[in-house]
C-alpha positions as CSV (number, residue, x, y, z in Angstrom):
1,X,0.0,0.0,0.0
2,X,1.5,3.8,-0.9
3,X,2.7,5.3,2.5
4,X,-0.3,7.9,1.4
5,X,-3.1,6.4,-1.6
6,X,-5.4,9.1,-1.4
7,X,-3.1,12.4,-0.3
8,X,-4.9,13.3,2.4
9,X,-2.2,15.1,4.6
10,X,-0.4,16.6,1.1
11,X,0.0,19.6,3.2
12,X,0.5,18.5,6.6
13,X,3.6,17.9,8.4
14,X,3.0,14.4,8.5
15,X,5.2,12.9,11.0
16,X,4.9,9.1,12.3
17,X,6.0,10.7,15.4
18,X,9.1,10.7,17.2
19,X,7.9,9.1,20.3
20,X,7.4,5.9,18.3
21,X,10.7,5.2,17.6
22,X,11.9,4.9,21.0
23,X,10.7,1.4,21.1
24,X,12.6,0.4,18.5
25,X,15.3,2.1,19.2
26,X,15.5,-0.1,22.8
27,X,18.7,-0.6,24.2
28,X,19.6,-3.4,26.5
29,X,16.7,-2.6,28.9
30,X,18.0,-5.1,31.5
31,X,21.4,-4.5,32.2
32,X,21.8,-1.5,34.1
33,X,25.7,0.1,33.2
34,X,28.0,3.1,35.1
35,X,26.5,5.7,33.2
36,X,23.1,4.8,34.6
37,X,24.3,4.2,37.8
38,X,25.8,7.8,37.8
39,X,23.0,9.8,36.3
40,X,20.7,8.2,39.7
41,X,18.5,5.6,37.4
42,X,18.1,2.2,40.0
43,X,17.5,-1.6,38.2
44,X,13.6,-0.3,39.1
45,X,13.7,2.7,37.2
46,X,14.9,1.0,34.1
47,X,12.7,-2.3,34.0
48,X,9.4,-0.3,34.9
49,X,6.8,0.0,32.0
50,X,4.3,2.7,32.5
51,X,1.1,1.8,33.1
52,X,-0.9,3.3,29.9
53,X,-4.7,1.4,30.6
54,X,-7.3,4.1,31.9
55,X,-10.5,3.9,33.7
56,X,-13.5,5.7,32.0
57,X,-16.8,5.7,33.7
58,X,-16.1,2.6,35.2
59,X,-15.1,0.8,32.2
60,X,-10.8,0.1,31.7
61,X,-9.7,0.5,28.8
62,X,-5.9,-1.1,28.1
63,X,-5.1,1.4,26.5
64,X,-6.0,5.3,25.5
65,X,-6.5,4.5,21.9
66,X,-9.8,4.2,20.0
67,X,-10.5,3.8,16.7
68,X,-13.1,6.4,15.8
69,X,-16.8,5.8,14.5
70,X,-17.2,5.9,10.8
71,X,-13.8,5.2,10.2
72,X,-12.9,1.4,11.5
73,X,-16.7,0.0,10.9
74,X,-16.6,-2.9,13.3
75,X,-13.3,-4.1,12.9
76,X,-13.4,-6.8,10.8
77,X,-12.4,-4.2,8.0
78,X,-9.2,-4.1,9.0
79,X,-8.3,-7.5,10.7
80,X,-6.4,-8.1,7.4
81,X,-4.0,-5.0,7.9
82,X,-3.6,-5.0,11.6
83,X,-3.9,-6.9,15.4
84,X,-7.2,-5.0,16.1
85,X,-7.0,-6.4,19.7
86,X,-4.6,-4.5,20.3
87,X,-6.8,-1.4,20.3
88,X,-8.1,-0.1,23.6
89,X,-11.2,0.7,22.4
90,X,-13.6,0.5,18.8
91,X,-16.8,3.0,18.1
92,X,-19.0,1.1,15.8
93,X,-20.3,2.9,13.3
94,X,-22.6,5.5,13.7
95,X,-26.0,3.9,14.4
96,X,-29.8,4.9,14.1
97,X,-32.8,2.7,14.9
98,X,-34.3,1.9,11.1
99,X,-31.3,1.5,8.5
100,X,-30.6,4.5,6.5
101,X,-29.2,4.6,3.0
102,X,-27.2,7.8,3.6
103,X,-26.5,10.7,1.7
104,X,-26.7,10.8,-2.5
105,X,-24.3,12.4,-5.0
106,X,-20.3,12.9,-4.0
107,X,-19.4,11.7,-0.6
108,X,-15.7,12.3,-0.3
109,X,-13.5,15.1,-1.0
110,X,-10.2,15.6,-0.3
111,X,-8.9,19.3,0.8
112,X,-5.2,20.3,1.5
113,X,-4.4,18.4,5.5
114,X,-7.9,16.8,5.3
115,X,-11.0,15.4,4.5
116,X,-14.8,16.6,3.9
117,X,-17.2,13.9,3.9
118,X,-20.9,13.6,3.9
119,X,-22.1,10.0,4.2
120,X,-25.2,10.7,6.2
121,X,-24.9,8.0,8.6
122,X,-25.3,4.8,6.1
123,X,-25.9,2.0,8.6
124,X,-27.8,-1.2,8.4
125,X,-30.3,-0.3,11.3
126,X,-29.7,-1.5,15.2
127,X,-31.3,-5.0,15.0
128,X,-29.2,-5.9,12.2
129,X,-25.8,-4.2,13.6
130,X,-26.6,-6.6,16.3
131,X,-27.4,-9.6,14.5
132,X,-25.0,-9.4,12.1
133,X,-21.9,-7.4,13.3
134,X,-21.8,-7.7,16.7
135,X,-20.9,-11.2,17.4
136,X,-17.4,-10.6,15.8
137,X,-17.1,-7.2,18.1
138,X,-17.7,-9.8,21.1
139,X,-14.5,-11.4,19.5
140,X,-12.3,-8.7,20.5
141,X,-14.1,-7.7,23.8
142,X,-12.5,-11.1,24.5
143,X,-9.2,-9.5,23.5
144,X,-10.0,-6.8,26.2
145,X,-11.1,-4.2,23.2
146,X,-14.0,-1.7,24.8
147,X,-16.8,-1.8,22.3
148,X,-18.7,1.3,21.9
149,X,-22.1,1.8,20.0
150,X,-22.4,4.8,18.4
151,X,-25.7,5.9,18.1
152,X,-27.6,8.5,16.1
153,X,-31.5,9.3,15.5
154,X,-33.4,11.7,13.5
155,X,-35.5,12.3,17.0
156,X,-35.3,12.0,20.7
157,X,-37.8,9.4,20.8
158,X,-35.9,7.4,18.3
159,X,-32.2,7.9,20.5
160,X,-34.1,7.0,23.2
161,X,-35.3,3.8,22.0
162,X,-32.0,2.8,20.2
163,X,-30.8,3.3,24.0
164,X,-32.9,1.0,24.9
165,X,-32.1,-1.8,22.7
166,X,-28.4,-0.8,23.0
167,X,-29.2,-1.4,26.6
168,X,-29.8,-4.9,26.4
169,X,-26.8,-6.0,24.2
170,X,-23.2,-6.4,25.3
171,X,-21.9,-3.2,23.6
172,X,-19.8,-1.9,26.9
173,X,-20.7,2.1,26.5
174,X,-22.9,4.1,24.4
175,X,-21.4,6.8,22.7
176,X,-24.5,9.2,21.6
177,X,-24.0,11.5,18.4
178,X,-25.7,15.2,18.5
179,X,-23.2,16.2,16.2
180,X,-23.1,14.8,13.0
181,X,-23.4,17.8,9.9
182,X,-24.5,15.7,7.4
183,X,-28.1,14.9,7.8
184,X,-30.7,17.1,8.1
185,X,-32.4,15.9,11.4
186,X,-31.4,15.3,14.6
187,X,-27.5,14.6,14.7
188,X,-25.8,18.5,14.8
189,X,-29.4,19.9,15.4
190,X,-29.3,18.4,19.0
191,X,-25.6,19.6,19.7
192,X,-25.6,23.0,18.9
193,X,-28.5,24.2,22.0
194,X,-27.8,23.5,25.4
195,X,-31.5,22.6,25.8
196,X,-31.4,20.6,23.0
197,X,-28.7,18.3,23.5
198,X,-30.1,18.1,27.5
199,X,-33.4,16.9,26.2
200,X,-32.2,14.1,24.2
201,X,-29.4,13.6,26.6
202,X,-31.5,12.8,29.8
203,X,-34.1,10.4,27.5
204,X,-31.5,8.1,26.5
205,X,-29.6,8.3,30.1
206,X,-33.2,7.4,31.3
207,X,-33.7,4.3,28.8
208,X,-29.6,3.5,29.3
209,X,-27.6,1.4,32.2
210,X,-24.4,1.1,30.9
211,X,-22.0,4.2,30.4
212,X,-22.8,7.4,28.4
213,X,-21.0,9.0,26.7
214,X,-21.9,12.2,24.4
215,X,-19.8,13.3,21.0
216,X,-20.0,17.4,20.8
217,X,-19.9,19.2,18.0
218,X,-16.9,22.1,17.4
219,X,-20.1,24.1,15.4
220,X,-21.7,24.8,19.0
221,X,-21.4,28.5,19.8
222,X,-21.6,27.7,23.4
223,X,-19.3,24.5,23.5
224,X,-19.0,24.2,27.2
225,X,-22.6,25.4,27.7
226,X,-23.5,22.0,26.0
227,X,-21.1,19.9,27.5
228,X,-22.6,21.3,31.3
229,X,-26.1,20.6,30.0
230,X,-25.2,17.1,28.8
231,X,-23.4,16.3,32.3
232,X,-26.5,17.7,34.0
233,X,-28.5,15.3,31.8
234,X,-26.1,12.3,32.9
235,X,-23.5,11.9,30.4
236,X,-20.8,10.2,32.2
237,X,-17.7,11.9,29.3
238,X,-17.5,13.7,26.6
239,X,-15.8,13.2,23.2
240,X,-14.9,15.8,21.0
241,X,-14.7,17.2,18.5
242,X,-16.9,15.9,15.7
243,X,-16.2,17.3,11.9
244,X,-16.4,20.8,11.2
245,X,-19.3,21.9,8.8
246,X,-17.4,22.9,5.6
247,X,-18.4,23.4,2.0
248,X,-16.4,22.8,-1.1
249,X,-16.8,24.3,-5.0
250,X,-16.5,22.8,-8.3
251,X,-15.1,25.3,-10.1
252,X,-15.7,23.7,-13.4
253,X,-19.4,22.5,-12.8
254,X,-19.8,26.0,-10.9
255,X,-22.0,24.3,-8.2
256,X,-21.0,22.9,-4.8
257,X,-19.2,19.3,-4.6
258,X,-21.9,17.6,-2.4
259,X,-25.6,17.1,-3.1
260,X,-26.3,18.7,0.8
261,X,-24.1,21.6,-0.2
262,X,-22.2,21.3,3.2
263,X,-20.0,18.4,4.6
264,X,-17.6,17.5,7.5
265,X,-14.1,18.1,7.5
266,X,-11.7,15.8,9.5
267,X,-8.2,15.3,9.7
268,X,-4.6,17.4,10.4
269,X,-6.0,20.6,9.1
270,X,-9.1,20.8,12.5
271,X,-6.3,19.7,15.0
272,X,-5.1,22.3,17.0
273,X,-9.0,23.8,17.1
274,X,-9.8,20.3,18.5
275,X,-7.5,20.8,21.4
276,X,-7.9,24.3,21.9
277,X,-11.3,22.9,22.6
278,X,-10.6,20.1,24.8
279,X,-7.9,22.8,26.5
280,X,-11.0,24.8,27.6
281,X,-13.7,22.4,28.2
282,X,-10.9,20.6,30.6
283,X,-10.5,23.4,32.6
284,X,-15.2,23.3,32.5
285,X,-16.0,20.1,33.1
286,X,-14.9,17.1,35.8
287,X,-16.0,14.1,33.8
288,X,-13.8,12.6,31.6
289,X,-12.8,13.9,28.0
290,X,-12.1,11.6,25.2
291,X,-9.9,13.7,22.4
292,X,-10.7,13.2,18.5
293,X,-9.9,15.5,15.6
294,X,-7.2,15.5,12.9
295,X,-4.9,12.9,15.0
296,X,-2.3,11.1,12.7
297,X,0.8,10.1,14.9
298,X,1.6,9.7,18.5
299,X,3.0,13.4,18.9
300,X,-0.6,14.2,18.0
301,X,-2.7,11.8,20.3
302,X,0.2,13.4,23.2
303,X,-0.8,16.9,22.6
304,X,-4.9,15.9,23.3
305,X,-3.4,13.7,26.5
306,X,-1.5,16.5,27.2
307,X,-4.7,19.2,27.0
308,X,-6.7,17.1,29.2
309,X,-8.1,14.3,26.9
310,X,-8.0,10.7,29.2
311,X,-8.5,8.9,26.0
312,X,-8.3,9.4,22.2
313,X,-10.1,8.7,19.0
314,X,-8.5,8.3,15.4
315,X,-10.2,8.3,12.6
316,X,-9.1,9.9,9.5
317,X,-5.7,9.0,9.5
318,X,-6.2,5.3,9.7
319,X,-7.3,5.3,5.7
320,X,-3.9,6.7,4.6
321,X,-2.3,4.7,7.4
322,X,-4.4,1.4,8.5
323,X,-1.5,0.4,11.2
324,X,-1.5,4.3,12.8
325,X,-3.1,3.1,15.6
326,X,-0.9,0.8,17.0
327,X,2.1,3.0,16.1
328,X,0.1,5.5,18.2
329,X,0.0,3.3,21.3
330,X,3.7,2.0,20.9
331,X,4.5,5.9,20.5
332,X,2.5,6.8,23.8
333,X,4.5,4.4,26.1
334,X,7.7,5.3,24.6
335,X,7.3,9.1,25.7
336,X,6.3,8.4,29.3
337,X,9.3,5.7,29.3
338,X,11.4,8.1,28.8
339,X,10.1,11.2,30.5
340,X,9.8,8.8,33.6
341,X,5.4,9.5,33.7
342,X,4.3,6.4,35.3
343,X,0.1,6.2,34.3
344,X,-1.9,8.3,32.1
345,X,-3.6,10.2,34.7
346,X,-0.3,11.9,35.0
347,X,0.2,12.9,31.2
348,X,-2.6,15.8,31.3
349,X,-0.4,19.7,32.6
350,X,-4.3,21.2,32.8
């Protein structure tokens, strides 16, 4: 496969990250010489991994890595490419309570350090994503992967309801959407007013046990006075940010690229927005943050842990990169080997 098939980061400094290659670059680990001895390191300080697993409401995740919904399906997409037990957690893809056939016309489009997409949230329908997909999801819950149902609805009565079958299947969290920009009910309509996103919020809490979880959108011009109405509501975290509503021209055709006019941009280009965002809603909010948006190495997923995030989400960059994932993970516990950070907790400077 081309190190980049569909130049998505053309523009981008697109670095594996530097952090990753201190694993491979181990020396002998075990054997503790005079230049360690003089610069204070003991026998404990060189044969102590950090502890990189993390505890989000309630549920431990082995690691802070998650592949994010839309982009991974359930897995089994990429088992060819890559150990997907390995991951610490997987959002299914995004999920509504009748199937939907998604969006019509042009559904990707690359921009310089990104992507705009509008699929509309394609998906087979709840019932089916559990008859048909979810046995092989219980596969790597075996494997200690976190399984996460995303889940979407054009009303609150139909999120609620999703909840509620969600509820009764072994998905270990529900991740609800109220920020999606590419349908035109429900998904971003919920997550841009406080009220809004409390009302559907405290249904599907209501119909839920397990954990909630809520996915903001960065098109909220109150951010934080969502997130505080969704905690009030009973989310137990947060994840953000979603895609930022964008909207592309073809010169030639002089009309816009996609049928809904606007789309969702993802990758490098939304980064630092994305943790300017999780910066401020750290500093808001006690519950747990989960950090997505534009991540494509492990410097990257560092900056989010860094801001605040407790976990992270990557999406986007595992199309030009299938294996990024893993390299993120390996890349995370090489930078707190080396600057001596013993557990994620300890990662975030907020």
């Amino acid at each position: 496969m081309p190190d980049n098939p569909l130049g998505l980061f053309q523009n981008a400094n697109y670095d594996q990250g530097s952090a990753g290659t201190e694993v491979s670059g181990e020396k002998d680990c075990h054997r503790l010489g005079k230049s360690d001895q003089k610069a204070g390191f003991s026998q404990f300080d060189i044969l102590k991994k950090p502890d990189i697993s993390v505890t989000i409401a309630g549920v431990r995740f082995k690691n802070p890595v998650i592949a994010a919904s839309g982009t991974f399906g359930c897995g089994r997409e990429y088992a060819g490419l890559l150990d997907v037990g390995a991951l610490g957690g997987l959002c299914t893809k995004g999920l509504t309570l009748k199937p939907k056939t998604g969006n019509s016309g042009m559904r990707l489009h690359e921009t310089p350090s990104g992507l705009m997409n509008s699929i509309g949230l394609e998906n087979p329908g709840i019932p089916a994503f559990i008859e048909k997909d979810l046995p092989y999801m219980q596969e790597l819950q075996k494997q200690g992967v976190v399984v996460i149902a995303n889940l979407s609805g054009s009303s609150v009565e139909e999120c609620a309801e999703g909840a509620r079958i969600l509820d009764m299947c072994c998905v270990d969290m529900v991740e609800l959407n109220i920020s999606c920009p590419n349908v035109t009910s429900g998904g971003m309509a919920f997550g841009l007013d406080p009220e809004a996103a409390s009302s559907v919020t405290r249904l599907v809490r209501k119909a839920l046990h397990k954990p909630l979880m809520v996915k903001l959108s960065p098109n909220a011009p109150d951010i934080i006075a969502v997130a505080s109405a969704c905690i009030a509501a009973g989310a137990d975290a947060l994840s953000l940010v979603n895609t930022f509503k964008a909207i592309a021209i073809d010169i030639e055709k002089r009309a816009p690229v996609f049928d809904n006019v606007s789309a969702g941009l993802s990758g490098p280009a939304i980064r630092p927005i994305a943790i300017r965002m999780v910066w401020e809603l750290a500093g808001a909010v006690a519950v747990p943050i989960i950090g997505l948006g534009g991540i494509a190495c492990a410097n990257d997923a560092l900056e989010f842990l860094l801001a605040g995030a407790k976990a992270v989400q990557v999406g986007t960059a595992t199309f030009t990169n299938p294996v990024v994932t893993l390299e993120i993970i390996d890349g995370i516990a090489a930078y707190m080997e080396k600057k001596k950070i013993s557990c994620i907790e300890d990662l975030s400077i907020r």
